[in-house]
N, C-alpha and C positions, 0 to 999 in steps of 0.2 A: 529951756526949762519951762516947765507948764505950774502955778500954783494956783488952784482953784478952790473955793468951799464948797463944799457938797449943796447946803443949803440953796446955794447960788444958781445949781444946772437943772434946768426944767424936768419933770420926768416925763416919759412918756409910758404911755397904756401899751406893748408889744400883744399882749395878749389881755382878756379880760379878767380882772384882778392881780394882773402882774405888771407895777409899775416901777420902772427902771431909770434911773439917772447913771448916764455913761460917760466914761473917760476913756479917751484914745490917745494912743501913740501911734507911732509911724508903724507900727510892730501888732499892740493888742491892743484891748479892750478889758477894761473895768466896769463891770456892771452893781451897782448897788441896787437890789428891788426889794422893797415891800410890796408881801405877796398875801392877797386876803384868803381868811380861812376859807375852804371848800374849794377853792380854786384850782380847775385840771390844767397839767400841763400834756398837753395832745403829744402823743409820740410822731418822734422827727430825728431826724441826724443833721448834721452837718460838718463841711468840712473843719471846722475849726476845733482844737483842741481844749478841753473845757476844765477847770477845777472851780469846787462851789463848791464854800464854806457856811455854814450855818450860827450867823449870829445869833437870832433870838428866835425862838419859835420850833415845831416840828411838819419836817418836811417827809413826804416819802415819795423816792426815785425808785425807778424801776427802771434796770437793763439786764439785756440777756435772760429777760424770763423773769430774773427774781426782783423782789421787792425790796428795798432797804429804809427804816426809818430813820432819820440824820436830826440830829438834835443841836443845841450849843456845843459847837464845839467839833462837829462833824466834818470832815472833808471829803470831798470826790472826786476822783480823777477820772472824767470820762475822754474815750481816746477818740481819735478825729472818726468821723461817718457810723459810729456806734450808734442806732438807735435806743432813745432812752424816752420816757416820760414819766409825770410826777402828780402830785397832789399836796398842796399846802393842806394839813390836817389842821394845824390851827394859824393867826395869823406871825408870820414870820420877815424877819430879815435876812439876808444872803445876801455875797458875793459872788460873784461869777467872774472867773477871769478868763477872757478867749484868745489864744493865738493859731492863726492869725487875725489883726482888726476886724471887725464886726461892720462889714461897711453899711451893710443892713440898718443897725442903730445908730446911725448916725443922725 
């Protein structure tokens, strides 16, 4: 068993204005990021299976062409090698859960 405070784990910058404090298991990854307003998220895929949930703020994802605005409260299931990308509209928090581990964030 793993018990850690958030406060505790460094974040790191993955992209510009997207800073991420991760938690791993043997299995996935927990990403928490505060992500600044205006900030793109460049389209990409990857193998890993993604859900992100939108704590505070307005996020817009784009897969498959269309757009979606994701507010409190929002969730998204994006399926493994789907490209997707995004745009923090204002500044936000999110969840990100990956299976499998994100060995990348580590």
């Amino acid at each position: 068993m793993l018990i850690k405070k958030l406060n505790g784990i460094t974040a790191k910058e993955i992209i510009p204005g997207f800073h991420g404090r991760f938690v791993h298991s043997p299995h996935m990854t927990l990403a928490h990021w505060n992500i600044k307003a205006g900030s793109p998220l460049p389209e990409h895929s990857h193998p890993h299976e993604q859900i992100t949930t939108v704590l505070e703020g307005t996020l817009e994802l784009t897969t498959e062409g269309k757009t979606h605005v994701l507010t409190p409260g929002s969730v998204a299931v994006i399926p493994s090698d789907v490209p997707h990308s995004g745009k923090a509209v204002t500044d936000c928090r999110v969840i990100d859960v990956f299976y499998p581990r994100r060995e990348d964030y580590q």
